[in-house]
C-alpha angles and dihedrals in degrees: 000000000000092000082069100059089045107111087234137092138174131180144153130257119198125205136179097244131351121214119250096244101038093126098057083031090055085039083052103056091041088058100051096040130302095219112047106223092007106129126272085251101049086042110062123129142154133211105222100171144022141178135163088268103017141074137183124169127160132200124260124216121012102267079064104052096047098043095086103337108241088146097165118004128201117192127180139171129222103186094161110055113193083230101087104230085017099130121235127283140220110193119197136201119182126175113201097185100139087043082064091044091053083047102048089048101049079056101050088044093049086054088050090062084048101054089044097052090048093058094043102037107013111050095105089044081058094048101048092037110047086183085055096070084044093055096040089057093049097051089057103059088044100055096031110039099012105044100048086059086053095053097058084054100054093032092068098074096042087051095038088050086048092054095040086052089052093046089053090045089052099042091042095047131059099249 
């Protein structure tokens, strides 16, 4: 139950056939831009290391790094599966751990302004509602310290389906 709140996720893609250089033709693309007509700032990575079947690129600069959250990226091929007729498989491996912190941080901020407004505009509503102090205080630690948490959940299949798209893009087109 922890691992889903974990701002990780890995998983496998398979395709019919992968093309012999997808992992220069994938360091390629991360070199010239991810995201084709993103701007220069969203769309900042660097290839830190590469290999003849792996692949592992991060993003640079926070716009970057929030932008889908594809923080540190492993990539590897597998072109020969130990299956005989078993098609060839791309697993995967991000960390979006700055994408969390960004997160974590926007939240903690929002129950800060509603602290804040409380104290300034809300002090008479307190008084002549006691279940209205119960429900304010509950709204903040759900919107600044809960739903942060559920954000990085639901954020892993959004972003997964996002990097199996691009695989597919990269594998499918002459790069």
């Amino acid at each position: 139950m922890v691992g889903l709140f974990r701002p990780e996720f890995s998983g496998t893609f398979s395709l019919e056939r992968i093309r012999p250089d997808f992992i220069s033709a994938l360091a390629e693309r991360v070199r010239r831009g991810l995201f084709p007509g993103a701007s220069e700032r969203r769309n900042r990575y660097k290839v830190m290391n590469e290999s003849e079947g792996e692949l592992r690129f991060r993003s640079e600069g926070l716009l970057s790094a929030i932008s889908i959250g594809w923080n540190d990226v492993q990539v590897q091929t597998d072109l020969a599966p130990e299956i005989p007729g078993a098609p060839p498989k791309i697993h995967y491996r991000v960390a979006f751990f700055n994408w969390a912190a960004y997160g974590v941080a926007l939240c903690g901020f929002i129950a800060v302004c509603l602290i804040v407004g409380l104290s300034t505009f809300g002090g008479k509503n307190v008084r002549d509602y006691p279940a209205a102090k119960t429900i304010f205080w509950v709204m903040v630690v759900f919107w600044g310290f809960v739903w942060p948490w559920i954000l990085v959940a639901l954020h892993k299949r959004p972003a997964a389906t996002a990097l199996e798209r691009l695989f597919a893009e990269v594998n499918g087109g002459e790069e």
